[in-house]
N, C-alpha and C positions, 0 to 999 in steps of 0.2 A: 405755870399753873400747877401745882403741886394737887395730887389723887390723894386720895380715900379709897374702902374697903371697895369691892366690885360684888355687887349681889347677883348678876346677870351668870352664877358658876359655871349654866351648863354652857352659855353661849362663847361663854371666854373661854373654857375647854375644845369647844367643836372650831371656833374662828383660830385659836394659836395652833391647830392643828393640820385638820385633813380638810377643810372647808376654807382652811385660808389657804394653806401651802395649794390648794388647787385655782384660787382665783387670782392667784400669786403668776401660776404658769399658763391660765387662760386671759392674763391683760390682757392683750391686744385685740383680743375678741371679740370681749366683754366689753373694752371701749366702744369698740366698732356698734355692734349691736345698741348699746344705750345711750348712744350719742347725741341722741334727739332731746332724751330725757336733759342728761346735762344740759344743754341751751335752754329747755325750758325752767328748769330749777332754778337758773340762773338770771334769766329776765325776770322771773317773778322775783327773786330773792334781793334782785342788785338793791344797794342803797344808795349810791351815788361815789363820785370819785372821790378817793381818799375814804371810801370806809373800812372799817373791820367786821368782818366774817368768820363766822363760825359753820362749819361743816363735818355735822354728825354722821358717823359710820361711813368716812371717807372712803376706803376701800384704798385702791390704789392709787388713789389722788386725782383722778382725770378733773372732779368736779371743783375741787380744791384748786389746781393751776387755773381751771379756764375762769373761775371767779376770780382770783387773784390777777391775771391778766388785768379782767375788765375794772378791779378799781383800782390800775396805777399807783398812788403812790398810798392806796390802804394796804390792808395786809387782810390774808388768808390761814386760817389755822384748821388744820383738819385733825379729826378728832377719829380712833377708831379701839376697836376692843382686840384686834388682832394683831399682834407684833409682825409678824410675818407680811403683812399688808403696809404697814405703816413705816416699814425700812425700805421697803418697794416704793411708795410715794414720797420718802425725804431722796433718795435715790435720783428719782425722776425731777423732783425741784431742782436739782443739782444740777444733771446733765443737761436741762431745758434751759436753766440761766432765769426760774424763777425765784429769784430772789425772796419775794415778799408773800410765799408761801412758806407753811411749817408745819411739820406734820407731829401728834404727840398719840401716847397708846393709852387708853384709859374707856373706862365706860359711862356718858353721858350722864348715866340716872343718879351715879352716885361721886361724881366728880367735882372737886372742890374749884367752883370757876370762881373769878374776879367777878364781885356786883358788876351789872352796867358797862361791859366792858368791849360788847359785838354791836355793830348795828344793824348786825342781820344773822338771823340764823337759817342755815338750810339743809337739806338734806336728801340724797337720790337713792329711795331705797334702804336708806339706813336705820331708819325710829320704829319698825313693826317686830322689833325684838327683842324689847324691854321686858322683865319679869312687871313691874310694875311701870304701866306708860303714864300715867297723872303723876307718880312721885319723878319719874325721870322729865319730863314735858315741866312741870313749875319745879326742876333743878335747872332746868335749860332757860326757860324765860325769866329769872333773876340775873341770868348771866348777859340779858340783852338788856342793851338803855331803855329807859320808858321811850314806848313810843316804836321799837326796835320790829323789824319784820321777821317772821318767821314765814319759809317756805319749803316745801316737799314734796317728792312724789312718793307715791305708796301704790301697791297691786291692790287693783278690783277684784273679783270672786275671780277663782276656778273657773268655773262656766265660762265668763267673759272673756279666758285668758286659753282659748283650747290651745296653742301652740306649745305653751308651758306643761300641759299637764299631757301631753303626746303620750311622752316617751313613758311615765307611771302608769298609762291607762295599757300599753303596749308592753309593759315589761309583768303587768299585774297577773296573768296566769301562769307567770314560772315562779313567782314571787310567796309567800304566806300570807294570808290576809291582812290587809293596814289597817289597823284601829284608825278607829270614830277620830277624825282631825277637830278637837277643842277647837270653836274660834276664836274662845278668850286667850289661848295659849301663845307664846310668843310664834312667829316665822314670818311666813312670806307672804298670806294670805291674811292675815291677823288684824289687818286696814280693813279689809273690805267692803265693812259694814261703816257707810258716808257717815251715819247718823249720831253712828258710837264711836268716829276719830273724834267728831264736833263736840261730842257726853265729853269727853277724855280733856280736850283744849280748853273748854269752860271751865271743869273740875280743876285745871293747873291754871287758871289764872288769866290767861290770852282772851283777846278780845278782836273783835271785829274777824271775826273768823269763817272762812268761806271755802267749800268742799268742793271743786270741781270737778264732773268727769273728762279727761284726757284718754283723747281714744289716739295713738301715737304707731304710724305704720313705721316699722322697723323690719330688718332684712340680717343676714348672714350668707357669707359663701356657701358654695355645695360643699365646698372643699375643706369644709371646717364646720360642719353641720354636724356629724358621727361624733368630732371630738368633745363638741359644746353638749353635746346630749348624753356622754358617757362618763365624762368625768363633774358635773356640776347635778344639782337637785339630789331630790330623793333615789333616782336611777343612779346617778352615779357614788352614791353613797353605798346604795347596794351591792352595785357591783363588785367595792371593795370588799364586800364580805361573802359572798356566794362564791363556791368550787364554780373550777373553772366549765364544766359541761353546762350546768345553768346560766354562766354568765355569757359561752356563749353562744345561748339558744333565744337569749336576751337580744344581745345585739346583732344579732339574724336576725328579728322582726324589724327592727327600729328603721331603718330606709324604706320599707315599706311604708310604715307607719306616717312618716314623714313626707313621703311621696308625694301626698295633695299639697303643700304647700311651697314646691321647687318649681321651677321655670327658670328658664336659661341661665342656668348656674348658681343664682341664688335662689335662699328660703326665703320666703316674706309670708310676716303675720303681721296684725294687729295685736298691739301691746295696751290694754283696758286699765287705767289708773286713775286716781284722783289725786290732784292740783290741790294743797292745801295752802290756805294763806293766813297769817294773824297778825295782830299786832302786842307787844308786850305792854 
């Protein structure tokens, strides 16, 4: 599949950077933690044995293998904006002996795909990061057959999501104040509004389009709680740039903070998303 220019500047600046090289060293985590999501991206997205898939802002491939697995003798291509992420997931094809995965680095909205050529497209977390999501959403569904599934999970609001937003709300008095979070703007929260992923799927084209909420309990070790909270999100973006006294007056509070959601060695929260589904 030969790319095009990449409009997404800042995302593909932050992901070849400090936000990928850090998802890069929290795999195993990261899998562990969103592991529920994969299965369910995945039964909603299969097309049957022998199809081809497409999987936007792969990451480090977990969703990519475990779909390729399930259609045998189809094929799995993961698609992400991050180099550093996407040498991590052909890596992992390799070692795993999955064959009929392929992992390529390009950005979705503006990538030159083959008409008709997935019969499924899916994605865990990866489409709330488009400068434009209607021009990238009907770049993506011309790349699927008529008739072709598209399936995704995306973050619900903040509010729904307190486990997420812990450590910002705990680090926020050493911190400068955060500007007003646009929710037109691309990130992590950018779905959250049901009404205006379904505005967005109409405007690009897809049809039979249906917004679920997924309320999905997920867990992490104790033991791996501190590192997921300081090196990932907005907290550990910060930490990379605060002197060391503030960063660590930061991570003094954070076990605290975190405290109500431990029990016998692990965290567990509720993960608040919406099930997206369409057809091309």
């Amino acid at each position: 599949m030969p790319k095009s220019a990449q409009p997404n500047t800042q995302q593909a600046a932050l992901w070849n950077d400090a936000s990928g090289k850090a998802w890069v060293e929290m795999q195993p985590i990261l899998d562990e933690i969103l592991a529920p999501f994969e299965r369910l991206v995945v039964n909603a997205g299969y097309p049957g044995e022998g199809g081809n898939v497409l999987d936007i802002g792969c990451g480090a491939g977990a969703t990519t293998l475990a779909m390729a697995r399930r259609v045998g003798d189809g094929h799995c291509v993961g698609l992400d904006i991050s180099q550093p992420l996407v040498a991590l997931a052909t890596e992992r094809a390799r070692v795993e002996g999955v064959a009929n995965a392929s992992f390529e680095g390009g950005d979705a909205q503006a990538y030159a795909f083959e008409s008709g050529r997935f019969d499924a497209v899916v994605s865990r977390f990866g489409v709330m990061f488009f400068d434009d999501p209607v021009a990238a959403f009907a770049n993506v569904r011309q790349a699927a057959r008529r008739g072709g599934k598209l399936a995704f999970a995306a973050w619900r609001s903040p509010a729904e999501n307190d486990f997420m937003t812990t450590a910002a709300r705990a680090a926020a008095p050493f911190l400068p104040p955060a500007p007003v979070p646009d929710p037109d703007a691309p990130g992590q929260f950018a779905f959250a509004d049901g009404a205006k992923v379904k505005r967005i799927l109409e405007a690009s084209g897809w049809s039979s389009i249906e917004v679920e909420r997924a309320d999905v309990p997920c867990r992490i070790a104790e033991g791996d709680l501190m590192t997921y909270v300081t090196r990932l999100g907005p907290v550990g973006a910060a930490l990379r740039e605060v002197d060391r006294a503030t960063a660590e007056k930061i991570t003094a509070v954070l076990p605290t903070a975190f405290a109500p959601f431990v029990k016998h060695g692990e965290a567990h929260f509720n993960a608040a998303c919406w099930l997206v589904t369409a057809l091309a």
